[in-house]
C-alpha positions in Angstrom: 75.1 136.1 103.7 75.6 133.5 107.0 72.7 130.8 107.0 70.3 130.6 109.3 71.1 126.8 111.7 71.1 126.3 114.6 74.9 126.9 116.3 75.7 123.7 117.9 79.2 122.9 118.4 80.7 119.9 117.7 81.4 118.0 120.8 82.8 114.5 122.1 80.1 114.6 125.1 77.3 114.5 122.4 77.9 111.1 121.1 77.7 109.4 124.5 75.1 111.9 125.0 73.4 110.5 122.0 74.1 106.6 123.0 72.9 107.5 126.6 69.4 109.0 125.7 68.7 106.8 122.5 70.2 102.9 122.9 70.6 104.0 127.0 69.8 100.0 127.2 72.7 98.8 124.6 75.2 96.7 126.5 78.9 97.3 127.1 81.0 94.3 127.8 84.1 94.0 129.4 87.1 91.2 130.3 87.8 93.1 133.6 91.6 92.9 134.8 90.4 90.8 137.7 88.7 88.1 135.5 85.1 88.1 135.7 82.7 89.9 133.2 81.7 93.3 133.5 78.1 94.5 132.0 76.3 97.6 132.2 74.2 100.1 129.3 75.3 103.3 127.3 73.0 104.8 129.8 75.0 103.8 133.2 78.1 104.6 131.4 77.0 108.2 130.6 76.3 108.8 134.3 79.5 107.3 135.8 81.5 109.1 132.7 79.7 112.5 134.2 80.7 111.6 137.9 84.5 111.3 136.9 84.3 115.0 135.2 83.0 115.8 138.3 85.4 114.6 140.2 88.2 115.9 138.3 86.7 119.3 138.7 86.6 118.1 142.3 90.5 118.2 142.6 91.0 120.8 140.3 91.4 120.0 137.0 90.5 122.8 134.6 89.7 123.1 130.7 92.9 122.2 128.5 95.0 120.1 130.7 96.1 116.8 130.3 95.1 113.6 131.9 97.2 110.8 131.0 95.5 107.2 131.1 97.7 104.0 130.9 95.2 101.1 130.8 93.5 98.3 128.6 90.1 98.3 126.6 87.5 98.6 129.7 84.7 99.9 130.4 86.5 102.3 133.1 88.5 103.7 130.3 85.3 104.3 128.2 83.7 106.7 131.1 87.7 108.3 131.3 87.5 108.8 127.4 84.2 110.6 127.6 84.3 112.4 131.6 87.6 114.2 130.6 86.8 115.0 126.9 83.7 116.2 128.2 84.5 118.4 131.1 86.7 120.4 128.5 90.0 119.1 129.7 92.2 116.3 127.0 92.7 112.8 127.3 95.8 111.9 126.6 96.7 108.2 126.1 100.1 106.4 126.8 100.9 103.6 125.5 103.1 101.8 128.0 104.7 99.5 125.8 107.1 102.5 124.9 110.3 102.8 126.4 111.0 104.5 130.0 113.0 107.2 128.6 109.9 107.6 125.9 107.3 107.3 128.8 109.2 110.0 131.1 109.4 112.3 127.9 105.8 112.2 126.9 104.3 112.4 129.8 106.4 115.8 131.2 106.2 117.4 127.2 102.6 116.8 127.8 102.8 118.6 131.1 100.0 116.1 132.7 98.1 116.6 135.5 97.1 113.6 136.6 97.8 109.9 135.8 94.5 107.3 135.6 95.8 104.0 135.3 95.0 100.2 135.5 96.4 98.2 138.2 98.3 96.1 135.8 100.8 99.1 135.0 101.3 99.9 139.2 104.9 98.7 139.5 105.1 100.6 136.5 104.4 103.6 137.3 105.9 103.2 141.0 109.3 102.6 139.7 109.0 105.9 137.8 106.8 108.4 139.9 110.0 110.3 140.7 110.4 111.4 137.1 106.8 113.2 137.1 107.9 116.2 138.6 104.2 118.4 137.3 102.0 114.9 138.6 99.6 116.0 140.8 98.0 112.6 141.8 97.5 109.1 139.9 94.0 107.3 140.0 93.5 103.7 140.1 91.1 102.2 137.5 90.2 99.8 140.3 87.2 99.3 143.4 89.1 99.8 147.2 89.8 96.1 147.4 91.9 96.1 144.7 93.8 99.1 145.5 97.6 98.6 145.4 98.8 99.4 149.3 100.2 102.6 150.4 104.2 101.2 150.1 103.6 100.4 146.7 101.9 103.9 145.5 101.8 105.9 148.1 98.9 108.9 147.9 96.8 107.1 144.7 93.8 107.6 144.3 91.0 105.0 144.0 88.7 105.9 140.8 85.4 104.0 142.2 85.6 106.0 145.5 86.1 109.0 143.7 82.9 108.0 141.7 81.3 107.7 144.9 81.5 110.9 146.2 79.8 112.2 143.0 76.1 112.6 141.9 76.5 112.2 137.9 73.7 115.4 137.8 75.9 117.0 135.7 75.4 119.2 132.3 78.3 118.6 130.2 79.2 122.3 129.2 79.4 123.7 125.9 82.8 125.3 125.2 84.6 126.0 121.5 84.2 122.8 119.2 88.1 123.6 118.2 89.1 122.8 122.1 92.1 120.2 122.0 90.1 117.0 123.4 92.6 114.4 123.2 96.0 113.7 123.0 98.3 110.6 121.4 102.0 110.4 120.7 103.5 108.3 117.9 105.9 105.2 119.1 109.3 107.8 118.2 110.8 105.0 115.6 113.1 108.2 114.9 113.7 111.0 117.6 111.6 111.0 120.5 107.6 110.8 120.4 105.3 113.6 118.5 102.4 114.3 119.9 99.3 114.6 117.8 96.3 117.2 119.3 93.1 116.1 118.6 89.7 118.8 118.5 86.6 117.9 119.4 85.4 118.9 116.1 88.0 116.8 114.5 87.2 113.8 116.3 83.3 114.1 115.8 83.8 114.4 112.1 86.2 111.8 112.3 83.4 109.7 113.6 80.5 110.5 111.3 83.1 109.4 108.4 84.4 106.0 110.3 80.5 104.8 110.6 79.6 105.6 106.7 78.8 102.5 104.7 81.9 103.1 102.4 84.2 103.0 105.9 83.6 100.9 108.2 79.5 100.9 108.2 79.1 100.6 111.6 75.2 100.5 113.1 73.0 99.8 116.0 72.3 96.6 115.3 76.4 95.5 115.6 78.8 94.2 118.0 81.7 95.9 118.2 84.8 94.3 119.9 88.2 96.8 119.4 91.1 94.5 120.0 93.3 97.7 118.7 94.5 98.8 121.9 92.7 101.9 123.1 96.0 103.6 123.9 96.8 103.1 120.0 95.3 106.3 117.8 92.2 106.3 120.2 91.4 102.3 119.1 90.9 103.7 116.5 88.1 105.8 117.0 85.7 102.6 117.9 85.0 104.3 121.3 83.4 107.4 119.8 81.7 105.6 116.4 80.1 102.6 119.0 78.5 105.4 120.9 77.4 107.5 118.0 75.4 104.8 116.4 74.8 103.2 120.0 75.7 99.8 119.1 76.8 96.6 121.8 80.4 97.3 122.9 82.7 94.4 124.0 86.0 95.3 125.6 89.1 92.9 126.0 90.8 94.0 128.6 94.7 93.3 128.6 93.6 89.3 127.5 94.7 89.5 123.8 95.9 86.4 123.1 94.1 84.1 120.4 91.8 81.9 122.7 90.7 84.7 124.6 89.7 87.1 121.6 87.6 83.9 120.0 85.9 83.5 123.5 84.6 86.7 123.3 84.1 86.6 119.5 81.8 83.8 120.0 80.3 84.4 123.8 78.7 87.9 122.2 78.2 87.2 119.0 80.5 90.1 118.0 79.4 91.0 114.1 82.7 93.4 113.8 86.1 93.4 115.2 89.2 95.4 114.5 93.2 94.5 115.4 96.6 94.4 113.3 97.7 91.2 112.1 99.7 89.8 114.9 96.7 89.6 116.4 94.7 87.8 114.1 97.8 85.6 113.8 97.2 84.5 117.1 93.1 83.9 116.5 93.3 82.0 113.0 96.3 79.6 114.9 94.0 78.9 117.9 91.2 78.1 115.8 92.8 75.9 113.5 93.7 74.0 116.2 90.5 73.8 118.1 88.4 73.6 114.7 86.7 77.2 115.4 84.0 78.9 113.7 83.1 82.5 113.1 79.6 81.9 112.7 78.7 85.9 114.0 81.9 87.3 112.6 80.9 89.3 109.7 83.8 92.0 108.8 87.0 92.2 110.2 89.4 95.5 109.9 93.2 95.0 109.9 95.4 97.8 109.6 98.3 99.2 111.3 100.5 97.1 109.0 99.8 95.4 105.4 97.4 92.4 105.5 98.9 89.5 104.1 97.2 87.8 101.6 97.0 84.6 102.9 95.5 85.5 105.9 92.8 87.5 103.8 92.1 84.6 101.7 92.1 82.0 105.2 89.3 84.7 106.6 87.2 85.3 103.5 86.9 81.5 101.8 87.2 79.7 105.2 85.6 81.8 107.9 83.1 83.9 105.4 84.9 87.3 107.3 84.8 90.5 104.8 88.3 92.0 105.2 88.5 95.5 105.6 92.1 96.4 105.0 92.6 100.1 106.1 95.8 102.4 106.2 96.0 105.3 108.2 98.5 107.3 110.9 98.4 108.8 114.1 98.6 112.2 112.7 95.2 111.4 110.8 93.0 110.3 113.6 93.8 108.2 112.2 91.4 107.2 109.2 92.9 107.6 105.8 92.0 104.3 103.6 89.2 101.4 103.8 89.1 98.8 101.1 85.5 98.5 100.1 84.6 97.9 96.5 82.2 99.7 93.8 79.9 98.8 91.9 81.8 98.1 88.9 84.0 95.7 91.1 81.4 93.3 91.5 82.5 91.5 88.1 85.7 90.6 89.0 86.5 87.3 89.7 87.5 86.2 93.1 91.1 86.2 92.6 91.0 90.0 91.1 89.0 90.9 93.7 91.9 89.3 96.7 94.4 91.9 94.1 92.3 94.7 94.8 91.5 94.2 98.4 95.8 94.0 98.5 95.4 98.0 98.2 95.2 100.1 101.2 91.6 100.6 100.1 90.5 103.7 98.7 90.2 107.6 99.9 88.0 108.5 102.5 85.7 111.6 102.3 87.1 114.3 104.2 91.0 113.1 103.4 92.8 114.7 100.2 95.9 112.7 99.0 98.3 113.2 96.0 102.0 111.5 95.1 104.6 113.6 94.8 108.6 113.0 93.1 111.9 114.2 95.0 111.4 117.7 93.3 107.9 117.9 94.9 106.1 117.7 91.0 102.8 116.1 92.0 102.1 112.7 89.7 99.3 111.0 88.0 96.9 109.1 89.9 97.4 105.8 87.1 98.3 103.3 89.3 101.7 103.2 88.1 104.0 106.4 89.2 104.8 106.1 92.4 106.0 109.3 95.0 105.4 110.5 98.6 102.0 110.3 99.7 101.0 113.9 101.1 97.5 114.3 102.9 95.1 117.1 103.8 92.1 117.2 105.9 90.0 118.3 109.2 91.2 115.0 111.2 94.6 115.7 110.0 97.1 117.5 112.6 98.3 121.3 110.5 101.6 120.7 113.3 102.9 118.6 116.1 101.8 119.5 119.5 104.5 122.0 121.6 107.3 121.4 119.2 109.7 124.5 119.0 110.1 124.7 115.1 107.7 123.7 112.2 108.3 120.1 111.5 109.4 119.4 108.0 106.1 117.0 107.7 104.0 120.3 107.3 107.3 121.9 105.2 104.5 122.1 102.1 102.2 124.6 103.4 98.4 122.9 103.8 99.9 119.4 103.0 101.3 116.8 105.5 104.3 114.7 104.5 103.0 111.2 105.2 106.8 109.5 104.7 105.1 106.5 102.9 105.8 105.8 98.8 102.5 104.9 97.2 100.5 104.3 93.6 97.2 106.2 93.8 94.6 104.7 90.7 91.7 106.7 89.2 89.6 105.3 91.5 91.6 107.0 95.1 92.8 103.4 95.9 96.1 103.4 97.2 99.0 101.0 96.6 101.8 101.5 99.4 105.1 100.1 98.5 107.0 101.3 101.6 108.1 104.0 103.8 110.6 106.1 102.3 113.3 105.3 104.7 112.4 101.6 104.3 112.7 101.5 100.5 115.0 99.6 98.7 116.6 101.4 96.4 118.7 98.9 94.0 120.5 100.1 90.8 118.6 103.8 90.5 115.2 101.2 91.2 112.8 100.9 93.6 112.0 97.7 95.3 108.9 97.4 97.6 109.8 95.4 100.9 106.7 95.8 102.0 105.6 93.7 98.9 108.6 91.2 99.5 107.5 90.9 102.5 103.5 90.2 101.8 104.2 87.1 99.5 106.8 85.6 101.9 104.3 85.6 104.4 102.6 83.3 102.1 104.7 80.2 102.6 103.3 78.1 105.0 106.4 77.7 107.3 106.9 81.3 107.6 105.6 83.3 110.6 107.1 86.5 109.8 109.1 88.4 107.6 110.9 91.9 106.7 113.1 93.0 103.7 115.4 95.3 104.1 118.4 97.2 101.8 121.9 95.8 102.6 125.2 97.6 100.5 126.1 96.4 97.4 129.2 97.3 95.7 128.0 97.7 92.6 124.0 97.8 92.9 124.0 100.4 95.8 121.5 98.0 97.9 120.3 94.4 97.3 117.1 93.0 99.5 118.3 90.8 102.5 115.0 88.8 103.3 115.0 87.8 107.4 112.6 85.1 108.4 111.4 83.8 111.4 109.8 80.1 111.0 107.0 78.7 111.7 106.7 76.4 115.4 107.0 73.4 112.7 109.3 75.4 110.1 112.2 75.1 111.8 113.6 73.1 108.9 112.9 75.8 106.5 115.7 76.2 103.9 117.0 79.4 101.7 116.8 77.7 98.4 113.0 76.6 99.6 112.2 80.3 100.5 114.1 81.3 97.5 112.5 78.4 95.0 108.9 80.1 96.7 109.3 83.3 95.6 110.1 82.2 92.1 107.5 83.5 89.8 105.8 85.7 92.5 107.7 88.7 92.1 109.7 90.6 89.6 113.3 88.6 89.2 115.3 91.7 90.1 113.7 91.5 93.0 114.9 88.5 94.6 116.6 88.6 97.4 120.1 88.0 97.1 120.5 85.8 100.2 117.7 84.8 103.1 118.9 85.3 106.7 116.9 83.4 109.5 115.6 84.9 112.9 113.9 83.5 116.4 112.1 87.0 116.5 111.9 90.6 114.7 111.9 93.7 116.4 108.7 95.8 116.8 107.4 99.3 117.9 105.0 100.1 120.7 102.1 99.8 118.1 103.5 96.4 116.8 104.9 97.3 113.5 108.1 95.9 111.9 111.2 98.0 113.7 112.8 98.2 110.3 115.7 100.6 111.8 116.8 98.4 114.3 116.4 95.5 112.4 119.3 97.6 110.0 121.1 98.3 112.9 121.0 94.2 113.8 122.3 93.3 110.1 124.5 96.4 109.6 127.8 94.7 109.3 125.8 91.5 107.5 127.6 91.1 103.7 125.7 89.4 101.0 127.5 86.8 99.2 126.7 88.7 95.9 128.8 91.4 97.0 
């Protein structure tokens, strides 16, 4: 017997819908490209995100293809999010801190249509437009004045005079909640990029999970500023949750860097934010030295790479910032893991409750994980055994988008092959101890360079770190430890690196020599390139060998 509800599909277009008709007066903020700041409401937003599906329907565009945007957090890329979602066609964002060859190869396996861009990534573009043979035009996030000429892009298109032309009287249609609605690629540490299809049912429930009190409890009375690029995993998802519970929206723009993220911080009294820790690298370093506060500031997500500790201790005891530390993947939407407590956690001390928040955080409703050994046996969830993390859910891809074979992610059927080594306790928090390429695997023993890596951090002359597996004649591997100082570090020792780590981790575990570096490498997304890093050290021999 089928109950008797109402049959409303899930949709993207409802939760700006919903923002537009309920908090139509809640502001959106933007650091435009050009300087000055941009403010309007959920409701003008709506309208102007209606006039671009019009326009798009205008020159053609029909339901399923592809409309690639390279831009910034904005306001513009807000109504893109939302007009090409919503006219049934999928937005697919490009991250255009990949390589060329990467950029070429996404954007013709993703056979788009149409390129909206910001004028920032012009020359850009330009200097590959000859390698988009299936581009039918490119748009220009940008007013006529600010247009790039004719010579430099010859035949783009100017979004606000495309707006123009529009009336925004438009019904969103209804169409299949199980419609592909957007698009992202991951940065192709190994092989070239895979994309990840997004429905809109997927991304709605994503949503309604990602504003829960036991994620990140997101509500109309916040101010949300997404420093997570928008072109990373959909910013992760703050574009939709912001409009479902119709809170204030700030946007960066491309201005990242420390001084300009605690201007805004402070200028709009932003109560949530959410970046990876290079970036709050940059904002605790600027205010320490300009004696900032964080009076407004009350939680703070960091994900996309392990939190260290001291820079959850530095927000928590000096700035009164919760820390959400959160783990997820492009192939999840990428939610997986938020680190917020239970009630039985409220009797820890401080310092046990810094050890738990070191986790991942805990399982997410509407995510299924388990551990599994080599041989695929599933493992307790203790705390202590340690295998493969392998995930299930309705925001989790069941394949890559247009690959020609089954990727060996999905080679358990109903399971995805996440690639990461993990505890999982009673409780569904999760303890990742590395990727399982990344794993240092020492005398038939594991040793976690992620975990290396997170007390090194620690010292304070140390600005970065990474641990990696370098041969061993007789121990198979050994941890080689590269650093990269501090501005004022630059008289940072081995033995005093060495003489810190004492005590702080297992004594098999210490690195058998410490290697100094001006820079590591990094991924589109920011993380740690750990296989070029390898490939930079691959002849290096440790004087234990």
């Amino acid at each position: 017997m089928l109950a008797q509800m109402m049959d409303q599909p899930l949709l993207i277009s409802s939760l700006i819908g919903h923002a537009a008709k309920w908090h139509g007066d809640t502001e959106i903020v933007t650091r435009t490209l050009e300087g000055p700041i941009h403010r309007y409401d959920w409701r003008a937003a709506e309208v102007r995100a209606k006039k671009f599906a019009q326009a798009l329907s205008r020159l053609g565009v029909k339901h399923g293809d592809r409309i690639g945007t390279i831009a910034w957090n904005t306001y513009r890329h807000v109504e893109a999010y939302y007009g090409v979602a919503g006219m049934g066609a999928v937005t697919h964002t490009i991250n255009p801190r990949l390589f060329p060859e990467q950029l070429e190869y996404i954007i013709n396996h993703a056979d788009d249509q149409y390129l909206v861009i910001d004028t920032s990534f012009v020359d850009l573009v330009a200097g590959m437009r000859d390698k988009f043979p299936n581009i039918r035009g490119i748009i220009v996030f940008a007013d006529k004045a600010n247009m790039p000429s004719e010579d430099k892009l010859p035949g783009a298109l100017c979004y606000e005079e495309l707006l123009e032309l529009e009336h925004g009287d438009y019904e969103w249609p209804t169409f299949d909640e199980n419609s592909a609605a957007a698009l992202c690629y991951t940065s192709g540490t190994t092989g070239n990029p895979k994309g990840a299809l997004y429905s809109h049912r997927s991304t709605v429930l994503h949503t309604l999970t990602e504003i829960a009190p036991d994620c990140m409890g997101l509500a109309a009375r916040d101010t949300v500023l997404p420093v997570v690029p928008m072109f990373h995993v959909n910013a992760w998802g703050l574009p939709y949750a912001t409009a479902a519970v119709g809170c204030k929206l700030v946007l960066p723009g491309r201005d990242l860097d420390g001084k300009s993220i605690y201007e805004l911080l402070t200028q709009e009294k932003v109560s949530f934010t959410a970046a990876v820790p290079t970036i709050w690298m940059m904002l605790l370093a600027h205010m320490k030295e300009a004696n900032g506060k964080l009076d407004d500031l009350e939680r703070v997500v960091i994900g996309g790479s392990a939190c260290p500790r001291a820079m959850m201790e530095t927000f928590q005891d000096e700035y009164d910032v919760q820390v959400l530390h959160a783990w997820g993947m492009t192939e999840m939407s990428p939610l997986g893991t938020v680190n917020t407590p239970k009630a039985k956690h409220d009797v820890l001390s401080k310092t046990q409750k810094v050890d738990l928040q070191q986790s991942a955080g805990r399982v997410l409703y509407g995510v299924d994980m388990k551990i599994v050994d080599e041989d695929g046996i599933t493992l307790p969830n203790d705390g202590e055994a340690t295998g493969e993390l392998k995930v299930r859910g309705p925001w989790i891809i069941a394949d890559y988008f247009n690959l020609s074979e089954k990727a060996p992610a999905h080679a358990e059927d109903g399971w995805f092959s996440t690639g990461d080594v993990c505890a999982i306790d009673q409780d569904g928090y999760i303890w990742i101890t590395d990727r399982l390429k990344d794993v240092i695997k020492s005398g038939g023993e594991w040793i976690s360079s992620i975990d290396l890596e997170n007390v090194a951090v620690g010292h304070p002359k140390v600005a970065e770190a990474a641990a990696i597996g370098v041969h061993h004649p007789k121990w198979d591997e050994r941890p080689l430890l590269v650093i990269v100082p501090t501005a004022n570090g630059q008289d940072l020792t081995k033995e005093d690196v060495l003489g810190y780590l004492e005590g702080k981790i297992a004594k098999w575990w210490m690195p058998d020599d410490v290697a100094f570096a001006e820079d590591l490498p990094h991924t589109a997304t920011g993380k740690l390139s750990k296989l070029q890093l390898r490939q930079r050290f691959k002849d290096y021999k440790l004087p234990t060998a």
